[in-house]
N, C-alpha and C positions, 0 to 999 in steps of 0.2 A: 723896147725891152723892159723886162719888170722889173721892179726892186728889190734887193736885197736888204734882210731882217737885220738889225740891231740889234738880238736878244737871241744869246745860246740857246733858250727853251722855244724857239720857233719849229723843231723837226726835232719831231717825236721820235722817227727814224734813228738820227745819232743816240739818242740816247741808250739805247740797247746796246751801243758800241762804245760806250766811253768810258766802263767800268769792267767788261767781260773780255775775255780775248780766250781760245783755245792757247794749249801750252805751246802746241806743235810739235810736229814730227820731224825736223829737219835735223840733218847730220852735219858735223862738220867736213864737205867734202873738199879739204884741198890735201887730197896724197899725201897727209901723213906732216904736213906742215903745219908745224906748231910752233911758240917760242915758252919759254921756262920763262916763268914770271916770279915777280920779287915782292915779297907781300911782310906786310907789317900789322900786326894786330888783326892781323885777317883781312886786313887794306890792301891789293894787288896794287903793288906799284909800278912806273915806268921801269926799267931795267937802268937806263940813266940815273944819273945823281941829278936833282933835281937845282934849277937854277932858284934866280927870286921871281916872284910875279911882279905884274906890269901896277904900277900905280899912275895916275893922272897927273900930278904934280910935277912934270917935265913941260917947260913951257918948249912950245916948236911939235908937238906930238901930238899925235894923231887922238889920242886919249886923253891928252889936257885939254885939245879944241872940242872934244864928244862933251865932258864934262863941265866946262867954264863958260862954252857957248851953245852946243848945237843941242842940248837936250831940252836948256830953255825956248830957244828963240825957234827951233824945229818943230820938235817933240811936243811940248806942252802950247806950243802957238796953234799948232796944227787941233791939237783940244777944243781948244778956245773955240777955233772955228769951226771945226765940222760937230759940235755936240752943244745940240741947244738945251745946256743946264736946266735954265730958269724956266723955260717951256713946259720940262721935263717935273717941272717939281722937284729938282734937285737940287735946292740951294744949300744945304750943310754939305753938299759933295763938292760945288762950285766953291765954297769956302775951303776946303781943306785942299783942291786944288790951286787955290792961291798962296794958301802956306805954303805947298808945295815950291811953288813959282817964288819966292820970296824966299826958300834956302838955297836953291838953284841960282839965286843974283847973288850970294856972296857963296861961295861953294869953298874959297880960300879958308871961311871962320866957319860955315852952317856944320855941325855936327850929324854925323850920328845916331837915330834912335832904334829901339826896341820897337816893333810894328806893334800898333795898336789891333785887338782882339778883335776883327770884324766877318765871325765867324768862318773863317777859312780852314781848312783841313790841315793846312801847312803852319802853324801857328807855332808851334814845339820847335818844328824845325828850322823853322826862320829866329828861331831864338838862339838857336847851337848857331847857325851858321852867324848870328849876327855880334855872339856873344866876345872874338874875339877883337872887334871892330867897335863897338860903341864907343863914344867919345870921338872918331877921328873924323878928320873932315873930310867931306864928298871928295877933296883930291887923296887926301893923303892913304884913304883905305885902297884895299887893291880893285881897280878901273870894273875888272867882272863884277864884283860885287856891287859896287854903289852902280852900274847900268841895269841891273835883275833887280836891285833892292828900290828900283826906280819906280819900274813897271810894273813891280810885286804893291808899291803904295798907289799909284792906280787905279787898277782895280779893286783892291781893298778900302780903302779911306775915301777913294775920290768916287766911282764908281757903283761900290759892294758889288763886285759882282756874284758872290755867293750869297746873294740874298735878291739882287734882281736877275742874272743874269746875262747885264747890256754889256755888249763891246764896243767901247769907245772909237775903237779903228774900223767898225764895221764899214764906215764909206770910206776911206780909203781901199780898203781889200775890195768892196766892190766896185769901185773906178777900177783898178788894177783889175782886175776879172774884166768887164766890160770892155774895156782899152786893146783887149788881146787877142779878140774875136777871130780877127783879119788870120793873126797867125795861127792860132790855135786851129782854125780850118784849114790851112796850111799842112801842119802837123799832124795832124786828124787823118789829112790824105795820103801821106807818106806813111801811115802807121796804120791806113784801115788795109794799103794796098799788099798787107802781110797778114792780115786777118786770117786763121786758119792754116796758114803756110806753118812747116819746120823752125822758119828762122833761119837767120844765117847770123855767122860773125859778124859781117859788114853790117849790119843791124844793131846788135849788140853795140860796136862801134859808136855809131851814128846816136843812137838814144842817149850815150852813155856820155859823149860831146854834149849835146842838146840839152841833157840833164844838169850838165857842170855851166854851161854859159849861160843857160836862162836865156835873160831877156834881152841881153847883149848879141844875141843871133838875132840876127834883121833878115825874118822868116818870110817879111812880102818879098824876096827876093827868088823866093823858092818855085819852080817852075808846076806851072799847074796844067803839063802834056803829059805822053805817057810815061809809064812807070819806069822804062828802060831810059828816059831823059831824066827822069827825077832822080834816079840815082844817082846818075854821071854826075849831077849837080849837089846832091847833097855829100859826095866825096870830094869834091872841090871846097866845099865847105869845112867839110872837116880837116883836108890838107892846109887851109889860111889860116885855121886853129890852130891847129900844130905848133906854128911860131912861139905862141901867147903861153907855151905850155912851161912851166918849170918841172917839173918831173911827172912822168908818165909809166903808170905801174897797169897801164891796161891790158898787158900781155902777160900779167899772171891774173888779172881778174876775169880775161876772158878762160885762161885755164881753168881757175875757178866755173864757171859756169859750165864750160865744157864736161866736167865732171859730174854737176849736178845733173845737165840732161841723159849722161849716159848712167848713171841711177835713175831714172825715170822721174827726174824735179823732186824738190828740195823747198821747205820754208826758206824764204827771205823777208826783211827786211829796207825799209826806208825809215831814217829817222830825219821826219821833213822839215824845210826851213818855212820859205814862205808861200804865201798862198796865191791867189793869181796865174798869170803864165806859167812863175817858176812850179806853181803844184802842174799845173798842167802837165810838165816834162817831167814831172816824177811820176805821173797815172801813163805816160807813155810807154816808160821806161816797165812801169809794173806791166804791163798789158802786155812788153814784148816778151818778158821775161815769162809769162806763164803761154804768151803762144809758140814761142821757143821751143818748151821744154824744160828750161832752166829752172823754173818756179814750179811747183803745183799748188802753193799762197801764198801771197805777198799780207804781210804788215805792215803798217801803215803806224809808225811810231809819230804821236804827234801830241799838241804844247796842250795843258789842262785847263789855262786860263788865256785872255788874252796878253800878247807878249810885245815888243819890238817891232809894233803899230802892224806889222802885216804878217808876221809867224802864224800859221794855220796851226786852227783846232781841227776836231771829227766833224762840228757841225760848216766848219769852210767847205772840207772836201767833199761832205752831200749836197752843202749848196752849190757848190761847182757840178758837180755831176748835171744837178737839177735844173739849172740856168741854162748848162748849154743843152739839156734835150729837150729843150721847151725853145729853142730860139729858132729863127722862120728856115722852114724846109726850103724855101727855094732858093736860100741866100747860105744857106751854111747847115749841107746836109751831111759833110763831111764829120763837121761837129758831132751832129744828132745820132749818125750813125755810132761814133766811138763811146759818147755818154753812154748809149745806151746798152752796147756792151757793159762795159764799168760797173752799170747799175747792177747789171745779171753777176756781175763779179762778187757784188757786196751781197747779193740776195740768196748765193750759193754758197757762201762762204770764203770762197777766193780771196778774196779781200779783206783784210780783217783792220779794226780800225781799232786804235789802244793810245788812249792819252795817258799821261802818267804828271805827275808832278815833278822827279826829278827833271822833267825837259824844259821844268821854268824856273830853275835854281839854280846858283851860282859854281855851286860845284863842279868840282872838279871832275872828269866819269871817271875817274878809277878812285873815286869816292861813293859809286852808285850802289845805293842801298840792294840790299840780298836780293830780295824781290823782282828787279827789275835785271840784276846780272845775271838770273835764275832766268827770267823772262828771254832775254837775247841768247842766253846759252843755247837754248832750241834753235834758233839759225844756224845757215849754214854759209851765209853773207850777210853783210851788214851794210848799204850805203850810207854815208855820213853825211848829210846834204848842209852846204852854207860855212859862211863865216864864224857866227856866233856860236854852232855847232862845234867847229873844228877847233874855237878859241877855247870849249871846254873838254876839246881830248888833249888839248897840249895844257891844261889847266892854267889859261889864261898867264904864260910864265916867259921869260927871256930866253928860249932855248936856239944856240949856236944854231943859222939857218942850214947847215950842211947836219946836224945830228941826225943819224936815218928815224926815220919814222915807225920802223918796227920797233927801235931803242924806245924812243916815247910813248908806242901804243901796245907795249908789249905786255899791259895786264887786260885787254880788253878780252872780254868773255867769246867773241866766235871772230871769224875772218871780216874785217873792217876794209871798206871804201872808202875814203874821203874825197866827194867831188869840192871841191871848193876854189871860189875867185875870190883874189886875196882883197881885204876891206881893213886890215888892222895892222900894226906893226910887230906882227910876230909871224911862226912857221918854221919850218922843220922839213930836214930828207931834199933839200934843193940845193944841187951843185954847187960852188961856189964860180965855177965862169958861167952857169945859168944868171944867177943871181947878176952878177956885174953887168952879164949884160943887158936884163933889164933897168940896172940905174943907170945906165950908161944913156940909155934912149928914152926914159919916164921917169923922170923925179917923183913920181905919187908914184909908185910902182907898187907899194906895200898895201897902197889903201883905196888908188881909185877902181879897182874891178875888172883892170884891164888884164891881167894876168893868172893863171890859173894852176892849178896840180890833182894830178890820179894820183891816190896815195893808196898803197894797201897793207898791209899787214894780218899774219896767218893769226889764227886764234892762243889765248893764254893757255899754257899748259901749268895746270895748278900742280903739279907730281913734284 
């Protein structure tokens, strides 16, 4: 298998897609389902009174172990090893990532700073956002912020990635790519064997599961007879899911869609988490959605710089594309087959690829600049893919696990999905005998991945 590139400027391809996007044509189509949003200085707010956000400074929490331990001895160990600095000619960047490592061992005293000027786009803005927090220590400012304001010094100070354009995570994302072959051919064949077809619900369904659990679906399991056996098995599959599930709103998002194919599809959205498998189940999910009916193009909302060691860019999901229709026809044509599709996706327009800067900043999304809630307002679904994702629709904050989830997401610009397995100590719109009794059976329940939720919510009515 070939190697995958270190350096965003390796496919001239993305580049056309990283800056340009059509506005799109999509309507909101859910019958008239909207909610009245609550807006402050032109700020669309929750509908809820807003709790406090999470800070690191609770020792036992899942956010003071991110911050005191796992971001040095994980995060920046994992640097160390897979990026040969010195090789590289990089030694003022191997320095400033050791300062970095040396506020990260006292995180109780290391302060605070202003990002240094290392010509970034984002430089003004990292100054508001940063402006209320200098002075405080990596625990005591709030947890979202000092984990972006991590990854944002990274690539800027340690890195430049807007002057080389290297990703430091590039070989982990492509171990993770590589690693997933087996399923991804798997997946490839349960999704080629609708290629052309209507679509059904049970599809919708099945993508829509597979989308939300990622890599936690143990896909060698998946039977490789005919199509009328693979079914029967990938609804077994999704009835053992079920259990894992804390609240499931798939029966108004498949109404959702239903309505899009009976208007003849509809722009959608994906705003992706990571790259790897889990992209892989978001290009499924795109792929059923416009053979459906549901879609006539998907968007592909994704990070502008490298983020949370495996968050996909534009240039991830062309070289996913690319990997797998290049890898050997006799072992995994299932793959080649579907890449190649995909590619005709992207070459016809179908697919549209739009990186943005809000998707690597700490904000809040009912803090998202005009541009970008102007951008989503043209969908007419929105899936919300991931943990760190869904940590900044609930604005990374303490909110009662039973508040419904339309209260909290009730200024977002078009009808909102959130697939998410829970990774953090927060969330929202989950029953409260759901809730007990996942503590009842997993003490990590909030943070090992073992648990999940369909969230939806109709779009913001600005009136």
């Amino acid at each position: 298998m070939r190697q995958l590139s270190s350096t965003a400027n390796s496919s001239p391809v993305v580049k056309s897609f990283t800056c340009h996007i059509r506005s799109g044509r999509g309507q909101h189509l859910t019958h008239g389902a909207t909610v009245m949003c609550r807006s402050n200085g032109g700020v669309f707010l929750p509908r809820a009174p807003l709790p406090t956000p999470i800070v690191s400074n609770v020792e036992g929490t899942w956010a003071y172990d991110t911050m005191s331990r796992r971001v040095k001895e994980e995060i920046l160990g994992r640097l160390f090893e897979e990026n040969d600095f010195l090789g590289l000619g990089m030694d003022s960047e191997l320095q400033s990532l050791k300062t970095l490592e040396e506020e990260l061992s006292a995180p109780e005293s290391a302060k605070l700073d202003f990002l240094e000027d290392d010509g970034g786009p984002d430089i003004e803005t990292w100054r508001e956002i940063l402006a209320p927090h200098v002075g405080k220590t990596w625990l005591d400012a709030p947890w979202v912020v000092t984990e972006f304001y991590l990854y944002r010094r990274i690539v800027g100070s340690v890195v430049g990635f807007w002057r080389t354009g290297y990703d430091p995570f590039q070989a982990s994302k492509a171990a993770g790519l590589e690693s997933a072959v087996a399923s991804t051919e798997a997946i490839s064949k349960r999704l080629n064997a609708d290629a052309g077809l209507s679509g059904t619900e049970d599809g919708w369904r099945l993508f829509l599961e597979t989308c939300l659990w990622g890599n936690r679906m143990d896909l060698s399991i998946w039977p490789a007879g005919s199509a009328e056996n693979a079914q029967e098995r990938f609804q077994e599959i999704l009835a053992a899911s079920e259990a894992q599930l804390l609240a499931d709103d798939t029966p108004r998002v498949l109404e959702v869609l239903r309505g899009a194919r009976e208007a003849g599809g509809s722009r959608m959205d994906i705003i992706v988490d990571n790259a790897g498998f889990e992209l892989v189940t978001d290009l499924c999910l795109a792929d059923y959605l416009l053979q459906s009916g549901a879609a006539s193009e998907v968007v592909f909302q994704l990070k502008a710089h490298p983020t949370f060691v495996s968050d996909a860019m534009a240039k991830d999901l062309m070289e996913t594309l690319r990997y797998l229709s290049e890898l050997s026809e006799g072992h995994f044509p299932e793959s080649i087959r579907a890449a190649s599709r995909w590619l005709g996706y992207v070459e016809r327009g179908e697919w549209l690829l739009r990186e943005d800067l809000f998707w690597v900043q700490p904000s809040a999304m009912w803090e998202m600049p005009a541009g970008t809630r102007d951008n989503l307002r043209g969908s007419s679904l929105v899936f919300v893919k991931g943990d760190a994702n869904y940590r900044r629709l609930l604005g990374d904050r303490h909110w009662p696990l039973d508040t419904p989830f339309e209260d909290v997401v009730s200024y977002f610009p078009a009808p909102a999905c959130a697939l998410r397995t829970l990774k953090a100590e927060l969330g929202c719109g989950m029953p409260p005998h759901m809730t007990a009794r996942a503590a009842a059976s997993d003490p990590d329940w909030m943070v090992d991945g073992r648990w999940g939720v369909v969230h939806f919510a109709p779009a913001c009515d600005p009136a």
